[in-house]
N, CA, C and O of each residue as an XYZ file, in Angstrom:
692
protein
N     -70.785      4.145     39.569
C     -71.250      2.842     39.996
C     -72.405      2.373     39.129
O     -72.620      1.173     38.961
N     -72.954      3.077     38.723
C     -74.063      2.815     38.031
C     -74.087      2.644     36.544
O     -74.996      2.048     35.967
N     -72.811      3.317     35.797
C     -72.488      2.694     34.353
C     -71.886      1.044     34.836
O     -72.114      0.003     34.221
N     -71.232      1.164     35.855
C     -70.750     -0.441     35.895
C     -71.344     -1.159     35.597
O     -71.301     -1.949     34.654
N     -72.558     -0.849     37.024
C     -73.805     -1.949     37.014
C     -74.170     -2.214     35.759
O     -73.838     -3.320     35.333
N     -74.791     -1.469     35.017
C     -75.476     -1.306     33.708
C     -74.361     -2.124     32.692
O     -74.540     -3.171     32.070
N     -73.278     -1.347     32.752
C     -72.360     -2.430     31.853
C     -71.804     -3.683     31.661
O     -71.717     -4.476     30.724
N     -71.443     -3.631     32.850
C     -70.792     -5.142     33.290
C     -71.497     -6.007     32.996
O     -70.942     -6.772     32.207
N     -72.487     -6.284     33.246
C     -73.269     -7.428     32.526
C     -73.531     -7.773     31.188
O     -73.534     -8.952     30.836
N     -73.767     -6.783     30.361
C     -73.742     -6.692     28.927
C     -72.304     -7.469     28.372
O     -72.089     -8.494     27.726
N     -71.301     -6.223     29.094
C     -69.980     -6.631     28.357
C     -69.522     -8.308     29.082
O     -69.065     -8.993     28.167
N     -69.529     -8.706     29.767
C     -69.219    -10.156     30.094
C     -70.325    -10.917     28.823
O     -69.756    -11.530     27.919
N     -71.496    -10.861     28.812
C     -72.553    -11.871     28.133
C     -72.004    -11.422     26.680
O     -71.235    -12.195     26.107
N     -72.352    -10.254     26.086
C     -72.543     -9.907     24.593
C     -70.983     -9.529     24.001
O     -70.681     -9.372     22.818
N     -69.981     -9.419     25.339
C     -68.835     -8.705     24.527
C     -68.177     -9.930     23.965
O     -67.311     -9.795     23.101
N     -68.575    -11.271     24.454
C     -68.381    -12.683     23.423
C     -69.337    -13.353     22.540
O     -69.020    -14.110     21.622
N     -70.807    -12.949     22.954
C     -71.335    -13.853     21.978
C     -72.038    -12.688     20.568
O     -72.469    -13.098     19.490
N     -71.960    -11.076     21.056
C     -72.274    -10.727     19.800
C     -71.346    -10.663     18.875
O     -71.715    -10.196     17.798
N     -70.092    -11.039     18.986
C     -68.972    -10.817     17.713
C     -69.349    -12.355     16.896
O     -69.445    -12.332     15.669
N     -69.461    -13.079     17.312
C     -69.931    -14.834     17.120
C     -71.368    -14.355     16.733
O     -71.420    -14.552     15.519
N     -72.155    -14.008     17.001
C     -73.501    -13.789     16.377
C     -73.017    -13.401     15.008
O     -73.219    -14.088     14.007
N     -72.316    -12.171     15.022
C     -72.243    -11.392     13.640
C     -71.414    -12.416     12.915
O     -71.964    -13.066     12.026
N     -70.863    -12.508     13.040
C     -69.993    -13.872     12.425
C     -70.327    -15.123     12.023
O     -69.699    -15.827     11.232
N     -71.490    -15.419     12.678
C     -71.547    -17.030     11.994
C     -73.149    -16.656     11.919
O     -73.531    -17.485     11.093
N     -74.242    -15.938     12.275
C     -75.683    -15.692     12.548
C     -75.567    -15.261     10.925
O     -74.616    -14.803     10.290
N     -77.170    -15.659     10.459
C     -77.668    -15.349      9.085
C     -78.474    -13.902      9.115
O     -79.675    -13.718      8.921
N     -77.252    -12.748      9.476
C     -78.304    -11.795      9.649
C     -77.308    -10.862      8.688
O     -76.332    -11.273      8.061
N     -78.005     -8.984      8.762
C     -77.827     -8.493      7.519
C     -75.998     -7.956      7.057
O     -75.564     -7.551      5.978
N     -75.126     -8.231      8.689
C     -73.871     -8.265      8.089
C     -73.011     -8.901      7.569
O     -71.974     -8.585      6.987
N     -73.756    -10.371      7.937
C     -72.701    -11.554      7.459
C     -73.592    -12.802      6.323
O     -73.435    -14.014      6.176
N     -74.734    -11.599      5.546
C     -75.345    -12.300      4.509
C     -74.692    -12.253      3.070
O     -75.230    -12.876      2.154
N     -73.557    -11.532      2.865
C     -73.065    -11.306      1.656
C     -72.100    -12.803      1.609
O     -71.027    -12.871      2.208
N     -72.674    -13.969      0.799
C     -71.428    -15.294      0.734
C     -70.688    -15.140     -0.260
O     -70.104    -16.011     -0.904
N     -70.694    -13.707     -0.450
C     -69.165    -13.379     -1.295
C     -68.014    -13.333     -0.390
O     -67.020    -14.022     -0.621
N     -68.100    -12.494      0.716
C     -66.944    -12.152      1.806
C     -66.546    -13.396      2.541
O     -67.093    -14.365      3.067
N     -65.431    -12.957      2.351
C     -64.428    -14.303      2.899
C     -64.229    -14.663      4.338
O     -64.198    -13.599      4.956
N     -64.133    -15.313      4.866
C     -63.680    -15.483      6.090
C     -63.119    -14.873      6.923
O     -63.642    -14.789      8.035
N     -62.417    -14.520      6.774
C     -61.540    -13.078      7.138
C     -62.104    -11.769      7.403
O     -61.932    -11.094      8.418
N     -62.844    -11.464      6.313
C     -63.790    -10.205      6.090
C     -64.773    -10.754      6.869
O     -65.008     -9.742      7.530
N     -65.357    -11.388      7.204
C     -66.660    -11.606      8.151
C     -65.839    -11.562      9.615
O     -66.392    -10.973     10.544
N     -64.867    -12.019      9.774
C     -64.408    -11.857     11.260
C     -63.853    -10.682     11.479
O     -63.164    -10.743     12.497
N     -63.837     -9.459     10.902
C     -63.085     -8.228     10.679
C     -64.378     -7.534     10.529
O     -64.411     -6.530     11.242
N     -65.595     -7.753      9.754
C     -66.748     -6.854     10.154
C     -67.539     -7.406     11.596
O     -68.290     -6.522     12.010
N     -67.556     -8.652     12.464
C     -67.810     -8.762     13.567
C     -67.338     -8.065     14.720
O     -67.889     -7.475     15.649
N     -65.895     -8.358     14.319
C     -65.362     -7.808     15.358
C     -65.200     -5.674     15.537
O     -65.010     -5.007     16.555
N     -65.361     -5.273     14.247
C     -65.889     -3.822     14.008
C     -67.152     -3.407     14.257
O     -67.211     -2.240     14.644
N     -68.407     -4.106     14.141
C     -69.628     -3.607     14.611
C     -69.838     -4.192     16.201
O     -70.763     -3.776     16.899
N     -68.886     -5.184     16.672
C     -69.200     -5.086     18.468
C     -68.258     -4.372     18.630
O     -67.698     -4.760     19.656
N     -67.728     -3.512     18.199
C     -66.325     -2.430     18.562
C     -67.159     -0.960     18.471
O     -66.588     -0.107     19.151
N     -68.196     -0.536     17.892
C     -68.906     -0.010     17.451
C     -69.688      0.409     18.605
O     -69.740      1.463     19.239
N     -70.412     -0.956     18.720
C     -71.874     -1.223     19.839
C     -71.227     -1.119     20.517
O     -71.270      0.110     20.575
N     -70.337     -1.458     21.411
C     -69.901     -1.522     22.989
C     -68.642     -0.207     23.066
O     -67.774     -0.198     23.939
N     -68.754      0.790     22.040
C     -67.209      1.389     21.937
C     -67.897      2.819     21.970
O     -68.417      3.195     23.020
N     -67.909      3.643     20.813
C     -68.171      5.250     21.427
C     -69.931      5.354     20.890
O     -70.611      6.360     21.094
N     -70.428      4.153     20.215
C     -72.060      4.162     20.210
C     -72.240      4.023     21.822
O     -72.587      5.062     22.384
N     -72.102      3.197     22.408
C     -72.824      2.807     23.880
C     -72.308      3.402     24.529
O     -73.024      3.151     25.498
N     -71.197      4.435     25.126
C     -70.571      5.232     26.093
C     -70.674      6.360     25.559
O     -69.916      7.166     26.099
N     -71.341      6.832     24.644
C     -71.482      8.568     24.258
C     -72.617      9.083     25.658
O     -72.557      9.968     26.512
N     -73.487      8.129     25.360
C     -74.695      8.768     26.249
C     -74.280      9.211     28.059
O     -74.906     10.024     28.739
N     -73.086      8.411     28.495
C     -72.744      8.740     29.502
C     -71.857      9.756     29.426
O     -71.883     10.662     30.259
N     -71.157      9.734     28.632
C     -70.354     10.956     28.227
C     -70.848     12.287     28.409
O     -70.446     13.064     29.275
N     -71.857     12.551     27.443
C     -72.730     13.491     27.202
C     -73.303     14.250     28.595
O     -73.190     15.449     28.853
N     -73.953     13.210     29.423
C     -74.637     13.545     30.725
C     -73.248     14.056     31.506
O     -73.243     15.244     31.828
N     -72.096     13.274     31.830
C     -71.149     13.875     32.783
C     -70.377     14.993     32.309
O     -69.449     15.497     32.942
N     -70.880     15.454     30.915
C     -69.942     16.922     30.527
C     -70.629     17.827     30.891
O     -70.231     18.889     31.370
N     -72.205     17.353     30.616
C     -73.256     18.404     31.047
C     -73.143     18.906     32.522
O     -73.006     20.027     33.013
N     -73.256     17.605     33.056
C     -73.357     18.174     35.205
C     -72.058     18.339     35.079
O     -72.193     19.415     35.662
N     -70.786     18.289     34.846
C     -69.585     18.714     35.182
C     -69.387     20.660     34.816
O     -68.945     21.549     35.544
N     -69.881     20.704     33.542
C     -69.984     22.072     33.131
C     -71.348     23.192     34.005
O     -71.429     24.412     34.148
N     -71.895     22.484     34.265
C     -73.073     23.126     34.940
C     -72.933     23.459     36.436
O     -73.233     24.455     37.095
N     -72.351     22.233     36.751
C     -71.995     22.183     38.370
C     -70.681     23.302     38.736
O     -70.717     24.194     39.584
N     -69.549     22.954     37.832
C     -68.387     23.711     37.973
C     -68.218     25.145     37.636
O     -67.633     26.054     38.226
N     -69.027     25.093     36.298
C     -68.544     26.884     35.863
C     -69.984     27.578     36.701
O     -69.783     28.476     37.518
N     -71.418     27.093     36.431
C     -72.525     27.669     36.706
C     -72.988     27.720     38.158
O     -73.859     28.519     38.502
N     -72.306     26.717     39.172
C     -71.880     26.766     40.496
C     -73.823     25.779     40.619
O     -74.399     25.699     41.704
N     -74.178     25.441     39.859
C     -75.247     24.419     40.323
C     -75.547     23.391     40.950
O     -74.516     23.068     41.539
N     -76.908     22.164     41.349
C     -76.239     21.596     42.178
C     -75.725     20.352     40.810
O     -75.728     20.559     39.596
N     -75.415     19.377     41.378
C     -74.834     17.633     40.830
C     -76.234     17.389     40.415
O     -76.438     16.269     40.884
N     -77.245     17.732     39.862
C     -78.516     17.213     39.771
C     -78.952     16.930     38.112
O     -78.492     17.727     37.294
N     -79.575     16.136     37.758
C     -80.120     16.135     36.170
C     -81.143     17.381     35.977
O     -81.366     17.767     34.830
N     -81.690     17.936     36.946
C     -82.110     19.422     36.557
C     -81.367     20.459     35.928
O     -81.777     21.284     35.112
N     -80.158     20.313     36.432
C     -79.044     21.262     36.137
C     -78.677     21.628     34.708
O     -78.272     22.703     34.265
N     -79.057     19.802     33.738
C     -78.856     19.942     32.948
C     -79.233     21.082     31.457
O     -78.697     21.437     30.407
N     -80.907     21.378     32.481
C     -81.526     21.670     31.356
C     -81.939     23.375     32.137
O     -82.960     24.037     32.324
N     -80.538     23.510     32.391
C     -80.933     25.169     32.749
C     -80.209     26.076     31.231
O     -80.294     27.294     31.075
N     -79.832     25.542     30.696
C     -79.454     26.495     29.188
C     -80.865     26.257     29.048
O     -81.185     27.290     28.460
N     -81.915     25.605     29.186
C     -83.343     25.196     28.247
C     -84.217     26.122     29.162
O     -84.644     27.210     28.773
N     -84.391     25.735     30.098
C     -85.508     26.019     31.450
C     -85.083     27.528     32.322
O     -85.833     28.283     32.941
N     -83.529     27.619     32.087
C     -83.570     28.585     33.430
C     -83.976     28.537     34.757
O     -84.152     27.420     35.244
N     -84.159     29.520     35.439
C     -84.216     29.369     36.744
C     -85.635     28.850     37.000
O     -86.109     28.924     38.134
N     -86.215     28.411     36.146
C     -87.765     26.843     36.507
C     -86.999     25.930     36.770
O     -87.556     25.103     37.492
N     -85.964     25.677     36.526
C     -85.362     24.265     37.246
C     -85.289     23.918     38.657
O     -85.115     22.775     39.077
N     -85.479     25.319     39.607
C     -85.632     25.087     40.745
C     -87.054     25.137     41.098
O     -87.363     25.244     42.285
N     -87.950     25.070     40.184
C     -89.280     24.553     40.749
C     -89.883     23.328     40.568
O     -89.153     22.342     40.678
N     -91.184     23.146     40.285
C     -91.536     21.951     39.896
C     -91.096     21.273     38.747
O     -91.219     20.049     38.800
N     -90.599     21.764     37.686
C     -90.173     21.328     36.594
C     -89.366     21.091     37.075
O     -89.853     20.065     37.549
N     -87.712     21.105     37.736
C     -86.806     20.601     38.039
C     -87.406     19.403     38.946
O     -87.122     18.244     38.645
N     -88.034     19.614     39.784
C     -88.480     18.458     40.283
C     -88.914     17.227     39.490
O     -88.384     16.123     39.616
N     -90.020     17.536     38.585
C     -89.967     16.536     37.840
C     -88.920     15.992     37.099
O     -88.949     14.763     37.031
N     -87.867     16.634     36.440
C     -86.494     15.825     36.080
C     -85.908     15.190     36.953
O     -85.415     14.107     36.638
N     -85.791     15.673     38.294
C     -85.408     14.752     38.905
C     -85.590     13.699     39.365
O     -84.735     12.888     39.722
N     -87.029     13.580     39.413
C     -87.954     11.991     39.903
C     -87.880     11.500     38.540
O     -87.561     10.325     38.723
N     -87.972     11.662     37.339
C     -87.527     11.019     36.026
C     -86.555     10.037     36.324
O     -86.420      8.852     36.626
N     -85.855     11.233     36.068
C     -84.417     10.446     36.213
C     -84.088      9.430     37.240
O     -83.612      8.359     36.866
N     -84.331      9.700     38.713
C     -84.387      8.785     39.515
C     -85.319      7.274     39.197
O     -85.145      6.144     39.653
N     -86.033      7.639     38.526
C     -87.024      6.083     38.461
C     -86.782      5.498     37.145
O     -87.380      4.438     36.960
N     -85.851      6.041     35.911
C     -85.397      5.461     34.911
C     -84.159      5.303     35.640
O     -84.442      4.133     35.900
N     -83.166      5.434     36.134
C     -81.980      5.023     36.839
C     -82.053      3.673     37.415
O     -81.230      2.807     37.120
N     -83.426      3.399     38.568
C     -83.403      2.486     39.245
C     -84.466      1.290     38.596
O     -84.938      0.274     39.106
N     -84.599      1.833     37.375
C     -85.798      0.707     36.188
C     -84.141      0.147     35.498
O     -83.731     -0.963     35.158
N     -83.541      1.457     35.514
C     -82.357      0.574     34.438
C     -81.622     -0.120     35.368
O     -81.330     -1.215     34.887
N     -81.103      0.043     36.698
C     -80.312     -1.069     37.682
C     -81.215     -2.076     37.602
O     -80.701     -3.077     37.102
N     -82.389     -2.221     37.902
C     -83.635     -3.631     38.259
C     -83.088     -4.851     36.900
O     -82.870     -6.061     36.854
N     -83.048     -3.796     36.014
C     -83.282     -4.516     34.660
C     -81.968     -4.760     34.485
O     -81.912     -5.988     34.411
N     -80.559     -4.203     34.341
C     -79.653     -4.706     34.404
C     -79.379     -5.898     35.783
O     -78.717     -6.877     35.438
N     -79.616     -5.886     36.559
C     -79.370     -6.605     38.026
C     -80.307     -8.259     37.281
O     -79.914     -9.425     37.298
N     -81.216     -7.843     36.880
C     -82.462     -9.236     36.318
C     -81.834     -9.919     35.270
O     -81.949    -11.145     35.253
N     -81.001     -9.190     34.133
C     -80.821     -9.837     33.079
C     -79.045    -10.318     33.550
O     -78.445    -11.128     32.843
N     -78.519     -9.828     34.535
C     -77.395    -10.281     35.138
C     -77.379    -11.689     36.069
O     -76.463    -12.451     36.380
N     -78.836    -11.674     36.370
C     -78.913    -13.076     37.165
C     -79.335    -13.776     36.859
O     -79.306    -14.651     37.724
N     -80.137    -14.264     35.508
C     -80.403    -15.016     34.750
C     -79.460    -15.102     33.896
O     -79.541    -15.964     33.021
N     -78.301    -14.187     33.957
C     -77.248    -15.096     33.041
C     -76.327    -16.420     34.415
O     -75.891    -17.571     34.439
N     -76.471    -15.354     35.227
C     -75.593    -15.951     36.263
C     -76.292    -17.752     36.708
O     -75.442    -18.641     36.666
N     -77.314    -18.052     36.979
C     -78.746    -19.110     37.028
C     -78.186    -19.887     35.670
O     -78.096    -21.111     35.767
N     -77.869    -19.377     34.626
C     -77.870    -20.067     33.739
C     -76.417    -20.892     33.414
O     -76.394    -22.061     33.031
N     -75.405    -20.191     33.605
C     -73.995    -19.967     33.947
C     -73.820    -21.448     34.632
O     -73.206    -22.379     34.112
N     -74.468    -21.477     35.871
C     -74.671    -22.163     36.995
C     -74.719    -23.340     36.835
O     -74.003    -24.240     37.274
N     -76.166    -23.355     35.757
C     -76.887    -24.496     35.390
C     -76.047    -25.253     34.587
O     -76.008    -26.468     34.779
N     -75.128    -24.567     33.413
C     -74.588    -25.172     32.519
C     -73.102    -26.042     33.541
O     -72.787    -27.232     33.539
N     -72.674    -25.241     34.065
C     -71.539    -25.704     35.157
C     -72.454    -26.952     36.220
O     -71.966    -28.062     36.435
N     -73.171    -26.724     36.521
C     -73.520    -27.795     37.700
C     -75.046    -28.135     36.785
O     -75.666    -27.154     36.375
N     -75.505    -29.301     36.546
C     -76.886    -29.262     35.719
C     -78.325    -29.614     37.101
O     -79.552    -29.595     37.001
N     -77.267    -29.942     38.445
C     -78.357    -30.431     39.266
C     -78.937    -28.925     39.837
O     -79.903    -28.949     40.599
N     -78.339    -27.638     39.461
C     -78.814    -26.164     39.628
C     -79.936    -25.937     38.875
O     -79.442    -26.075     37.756
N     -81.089    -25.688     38.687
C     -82.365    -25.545     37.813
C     -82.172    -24.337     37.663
O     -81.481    -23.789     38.522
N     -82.571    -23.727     36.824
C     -82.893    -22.492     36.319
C     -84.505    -22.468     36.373
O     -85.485    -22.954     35.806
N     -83.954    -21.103     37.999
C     -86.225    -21.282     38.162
C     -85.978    -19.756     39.228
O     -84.929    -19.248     39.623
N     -87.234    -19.402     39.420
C     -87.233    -18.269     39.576
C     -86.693    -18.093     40.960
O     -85.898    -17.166     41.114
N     -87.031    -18.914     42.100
C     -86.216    -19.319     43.464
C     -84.827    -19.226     43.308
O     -84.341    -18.285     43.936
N     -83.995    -19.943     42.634
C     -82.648    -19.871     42.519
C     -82.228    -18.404     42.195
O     -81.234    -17.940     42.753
N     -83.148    -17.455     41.072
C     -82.656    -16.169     40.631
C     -82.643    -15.475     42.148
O     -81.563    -15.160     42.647
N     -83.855    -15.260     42.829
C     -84.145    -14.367     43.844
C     -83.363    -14.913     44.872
O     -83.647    -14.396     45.952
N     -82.508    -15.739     44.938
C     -81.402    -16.374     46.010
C     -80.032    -15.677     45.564
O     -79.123    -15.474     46.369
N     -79.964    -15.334     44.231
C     -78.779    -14.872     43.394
C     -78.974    -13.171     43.545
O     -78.095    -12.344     43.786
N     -80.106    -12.998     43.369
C     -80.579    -11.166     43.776
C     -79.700    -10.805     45.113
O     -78.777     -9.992     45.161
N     -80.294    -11.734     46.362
C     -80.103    -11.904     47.682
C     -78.366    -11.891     47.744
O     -77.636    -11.237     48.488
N     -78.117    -12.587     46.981
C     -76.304    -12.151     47.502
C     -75.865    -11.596     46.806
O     -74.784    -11.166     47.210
N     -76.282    -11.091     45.130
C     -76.004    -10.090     44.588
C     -75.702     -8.669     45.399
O     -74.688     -7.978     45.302
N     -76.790     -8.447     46.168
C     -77.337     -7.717     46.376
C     -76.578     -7.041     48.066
O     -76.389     -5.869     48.393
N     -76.271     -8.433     48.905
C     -75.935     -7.952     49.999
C     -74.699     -8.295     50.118
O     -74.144     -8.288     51.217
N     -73.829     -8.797     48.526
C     -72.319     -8.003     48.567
C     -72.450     -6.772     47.980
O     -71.375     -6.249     48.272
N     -72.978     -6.090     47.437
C     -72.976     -4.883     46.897
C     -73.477     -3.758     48.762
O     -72.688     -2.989     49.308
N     -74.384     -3.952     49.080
C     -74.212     -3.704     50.279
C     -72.953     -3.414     51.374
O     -72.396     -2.426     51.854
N     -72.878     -4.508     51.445
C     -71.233     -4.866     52.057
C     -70.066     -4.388     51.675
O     -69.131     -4.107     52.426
N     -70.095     -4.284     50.475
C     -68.428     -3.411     49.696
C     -68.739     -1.806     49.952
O     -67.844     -0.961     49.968
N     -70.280     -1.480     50.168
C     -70.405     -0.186     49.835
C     -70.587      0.624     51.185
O     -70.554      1.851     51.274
N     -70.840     -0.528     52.514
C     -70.570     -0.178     53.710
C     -69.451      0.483     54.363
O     -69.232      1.504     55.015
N     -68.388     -1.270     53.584
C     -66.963     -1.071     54.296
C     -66.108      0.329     53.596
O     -65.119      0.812     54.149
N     -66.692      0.873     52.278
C     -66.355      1.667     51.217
C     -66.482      2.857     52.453
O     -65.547      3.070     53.224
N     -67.897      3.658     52.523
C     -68.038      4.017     53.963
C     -67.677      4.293     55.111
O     -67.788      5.443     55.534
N     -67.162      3.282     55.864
C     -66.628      3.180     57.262
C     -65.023      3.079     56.647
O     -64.331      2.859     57.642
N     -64.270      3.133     55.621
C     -62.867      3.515     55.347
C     -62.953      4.669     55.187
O     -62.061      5.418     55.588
N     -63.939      5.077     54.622
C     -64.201      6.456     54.124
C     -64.555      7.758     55.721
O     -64.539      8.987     55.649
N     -64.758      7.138     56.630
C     -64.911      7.932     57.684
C     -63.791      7.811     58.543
O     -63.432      8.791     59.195
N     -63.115      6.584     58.635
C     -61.219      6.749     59.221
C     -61.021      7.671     58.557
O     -61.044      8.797     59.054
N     -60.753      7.457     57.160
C     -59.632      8.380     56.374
C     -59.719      9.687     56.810
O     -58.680     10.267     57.125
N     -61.230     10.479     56.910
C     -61.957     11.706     57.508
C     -61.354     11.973     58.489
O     -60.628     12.943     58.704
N     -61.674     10.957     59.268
C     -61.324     11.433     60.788
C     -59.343     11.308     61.475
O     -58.893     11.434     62.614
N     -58.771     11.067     60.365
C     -57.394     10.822     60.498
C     -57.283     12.168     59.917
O     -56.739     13.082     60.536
N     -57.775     12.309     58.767
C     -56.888     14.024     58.346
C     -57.388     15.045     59.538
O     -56.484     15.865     59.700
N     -58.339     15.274     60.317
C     -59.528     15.759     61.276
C     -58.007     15.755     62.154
O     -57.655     16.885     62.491
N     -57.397     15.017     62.419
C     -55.908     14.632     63.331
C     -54.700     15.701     63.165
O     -54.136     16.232     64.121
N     -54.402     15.927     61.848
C     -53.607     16.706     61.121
C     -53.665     18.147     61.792
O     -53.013     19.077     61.316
């Protein structure tokens, strides 16, 4: 849920306007006015294939091989401490694991804030361009947070309460 969050917003905003940046923007891939037309829309569309392709999804990669291998063969818990027991050893269950874990927890929920912020100022803006009597102002964002926020709630309730039928139907079996 949390690569979504983080992604989804990027890839809707940048997975159209950075191939068009690289492509028509005076910057260092599309400064050669030797390359043809063709070749500039063929290196755009290769460096946002790049950025949004196994550059930007390694890092999640990386983390879920780690807790998958740690958790499964080493019988540890699901935790980002876990990760760094080839490093730490059994200090991971003390304060040092503790501290990875409040790390991690408060860069997790700095990176949702910040993805969720730069998702609703596209959305405010979106808005604005579709309806112009919509202002783009900080009231309208924190109205957009507000139902951002309490459909994500809501899907993750009903997610939940299906999730405890299903339980209690096999519980039947």
């Amino acid at each position: 849920a949390v690569v979504s969050t983080q992604s989804t917003g990027g890839l809707f905003f940048f997975g159209v306007a950075e191939p068009i940046w690289h492509y028509t923007g005076s910057n260092r891939y599309s400064a050669d006015k030797y390359m043809t037309d063709n070749e500039l829309a063929q290196n755009a569309i290769n460096l946002t294939f790049f950025h949004w392709g196994i550059h930007g999804w390694i890092v999640y990669v990386l983390v879920g091989m780690l807790l998958g291998i740690m958790s499964f063969r080493k019988g540890l818990p699901m935790t980002m401490k876990s990760c760094f027991y080839p490093l730490l050893g059994d200090r991971i269950f003390g304060w040092m694991g503790d501290i990875i874990d409040i790390f991690s927890i408060m860069t997790t929920l700095f990176g949702v804030c910040t993805s969720l912020g730069l998702g609703t100022m596209q959305v405010n803006k979106g808005m604005n361009f579709i309806n112009e009597n919509i202002e783009v102002n900080t009231e309208n964002q924190v109205i957009i947070i507000w139902c951002i926020t309490a459909h994500g709630v809501e899907s993750l309730s009903s997610m939940l309460s299906a999730k405890t039928i299903l339980d209690s139907d096999q519980d039947s079996f």
